[in-house]
C-alpha positions in Angstrom: 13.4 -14.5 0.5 13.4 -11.6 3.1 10.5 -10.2 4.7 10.5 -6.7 2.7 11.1 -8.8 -0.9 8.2 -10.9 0.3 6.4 -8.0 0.4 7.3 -6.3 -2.2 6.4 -9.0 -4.2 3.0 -10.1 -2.9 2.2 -6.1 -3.7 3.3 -6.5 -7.2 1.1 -9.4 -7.6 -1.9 -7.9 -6.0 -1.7 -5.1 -8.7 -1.3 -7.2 -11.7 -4.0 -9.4 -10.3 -6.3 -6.3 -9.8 -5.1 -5.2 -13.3 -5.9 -9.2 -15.0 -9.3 -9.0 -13.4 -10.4 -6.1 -15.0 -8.8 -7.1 -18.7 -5.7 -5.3 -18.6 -3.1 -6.6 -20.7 0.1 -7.6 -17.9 2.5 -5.7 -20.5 6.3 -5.0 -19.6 5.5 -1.3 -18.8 2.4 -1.9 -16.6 4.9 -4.9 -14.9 7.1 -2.0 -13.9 4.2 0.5 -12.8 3.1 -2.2 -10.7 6.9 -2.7 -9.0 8.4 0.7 -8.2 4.9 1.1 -6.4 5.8 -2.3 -4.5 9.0 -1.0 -3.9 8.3 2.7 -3.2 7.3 3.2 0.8 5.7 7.2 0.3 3.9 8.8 -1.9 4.6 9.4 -5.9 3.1 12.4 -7.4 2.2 11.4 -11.6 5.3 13.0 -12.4 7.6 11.2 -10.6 5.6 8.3 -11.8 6.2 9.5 -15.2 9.9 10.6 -14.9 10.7 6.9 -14.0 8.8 5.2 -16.5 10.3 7.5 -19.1 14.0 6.2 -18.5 12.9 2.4 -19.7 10.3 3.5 -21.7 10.9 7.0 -23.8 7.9 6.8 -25.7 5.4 7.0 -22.6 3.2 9.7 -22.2 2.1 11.7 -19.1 -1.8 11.1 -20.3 -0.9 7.4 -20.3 0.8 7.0 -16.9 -1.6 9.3 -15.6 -4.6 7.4 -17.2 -3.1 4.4 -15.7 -2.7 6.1 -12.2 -6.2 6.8 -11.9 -7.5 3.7 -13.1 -5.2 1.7 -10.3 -7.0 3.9 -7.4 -10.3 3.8 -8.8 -9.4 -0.3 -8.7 -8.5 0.2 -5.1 -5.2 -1.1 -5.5 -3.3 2.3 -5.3 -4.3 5.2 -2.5 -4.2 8.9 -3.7 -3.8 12.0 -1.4 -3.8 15.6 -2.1 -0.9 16.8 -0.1 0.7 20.4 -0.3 2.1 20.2 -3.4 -0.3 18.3 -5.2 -2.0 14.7 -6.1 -0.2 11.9 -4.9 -0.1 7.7 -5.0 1.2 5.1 -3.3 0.1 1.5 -2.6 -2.8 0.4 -0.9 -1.9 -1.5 2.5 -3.2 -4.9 1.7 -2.0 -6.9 4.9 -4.6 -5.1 7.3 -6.6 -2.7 8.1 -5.2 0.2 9.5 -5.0 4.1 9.2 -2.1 6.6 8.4 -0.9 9.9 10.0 0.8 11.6 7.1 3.5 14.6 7.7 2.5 17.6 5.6 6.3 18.1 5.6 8.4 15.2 4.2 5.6 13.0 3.7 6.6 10.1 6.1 3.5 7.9 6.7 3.0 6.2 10.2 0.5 3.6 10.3 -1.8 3.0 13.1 -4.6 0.7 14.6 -7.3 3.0 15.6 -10.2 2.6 13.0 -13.4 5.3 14.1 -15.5 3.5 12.0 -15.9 1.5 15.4 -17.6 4.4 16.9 -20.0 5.3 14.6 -23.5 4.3 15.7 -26.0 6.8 14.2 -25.5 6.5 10.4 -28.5 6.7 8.2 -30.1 3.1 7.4 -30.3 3.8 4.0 -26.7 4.4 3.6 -24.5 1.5 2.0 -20.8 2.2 3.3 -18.8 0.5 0.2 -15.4 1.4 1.8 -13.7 4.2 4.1 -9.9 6.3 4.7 -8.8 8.1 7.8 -5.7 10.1 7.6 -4.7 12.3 10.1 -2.3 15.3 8.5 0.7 17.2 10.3 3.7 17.0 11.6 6.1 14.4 12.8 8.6 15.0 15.3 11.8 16.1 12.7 9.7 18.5 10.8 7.1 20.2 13.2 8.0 23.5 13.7 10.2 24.8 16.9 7.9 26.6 18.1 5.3 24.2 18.0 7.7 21.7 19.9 8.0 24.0 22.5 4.8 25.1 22.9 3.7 21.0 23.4 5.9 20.7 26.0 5.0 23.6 28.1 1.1 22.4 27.7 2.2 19.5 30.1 
């Protein structure tokens, strides 16, 4: 088995073992929710999420893939973003901790290292930090405007 089926399929069993845990029935339909999130690398809004299921499953409804959306972040098994053109999913990174920058453009996510919860020294005592997301959002090299490209350059 490849390293990308590995994947994939370690990320498919991390969401039906998040979906188990909480007494979800493992049905056929929530077996596919679970894989074209393993197999998808960006983000899905609910309909596209909904437009796939459809094609195996004509008798879905948006309510019940949406339902089913939210449910999976508020597990912490799927991330969701609110990117130009609305709310969005994809798969939590299980294999380590890292951050994203996101293009506000096509949506291309870069993962990096740098985690500023490292920095942080001063929060309140009686805060209890359950969990934490840093995304930096702009644009990568192929969509940032000309101008902007230029205008980098010159800086230096």
């Amino acid at each position: 088995m490849g390293n990308h089926e590995h994947e994939v399929q370690s990320t498919v069993q991390d969401i039906l073992k998040a979906m188990s845990a909480k007494g979800w029935r493992i049905t056929d339909q929530r077996k596919s929710l679970a894989a074209l999130f393993a197999e998808t690398t960006g983000y899905l809004s609910p309909k596209d999420v909904y437009d796939y299921m459809k094609q195996p499953y004509p008798g879905v409804s948006f309510d019940t893939v949406y339902r089913n959306l939210r449910l999976l972040s508020e597990m912490g098994v799927l991330e969701q973003i609110y990117l130009n053109d609305g709310l969005k999913f994809r798969a939590r990174c299980q294999s380590h901790h890292h951050h994203h920058l996101i293009c506000m453009n096509c949506e291309k996510t870069v993962p990096f290292e740098f985690c500023p919860m490292k920095q942080i020294d001063n929060l309140p005592s009686d805060f209890q930090i359950v969990n934490h997301r840093f995304e930096i959002l702009g644009y990568c090299g192929d969509c940032a405007p000309a101008e902007s490209r230029e205008a980098g350059t010159e800086k230096h």
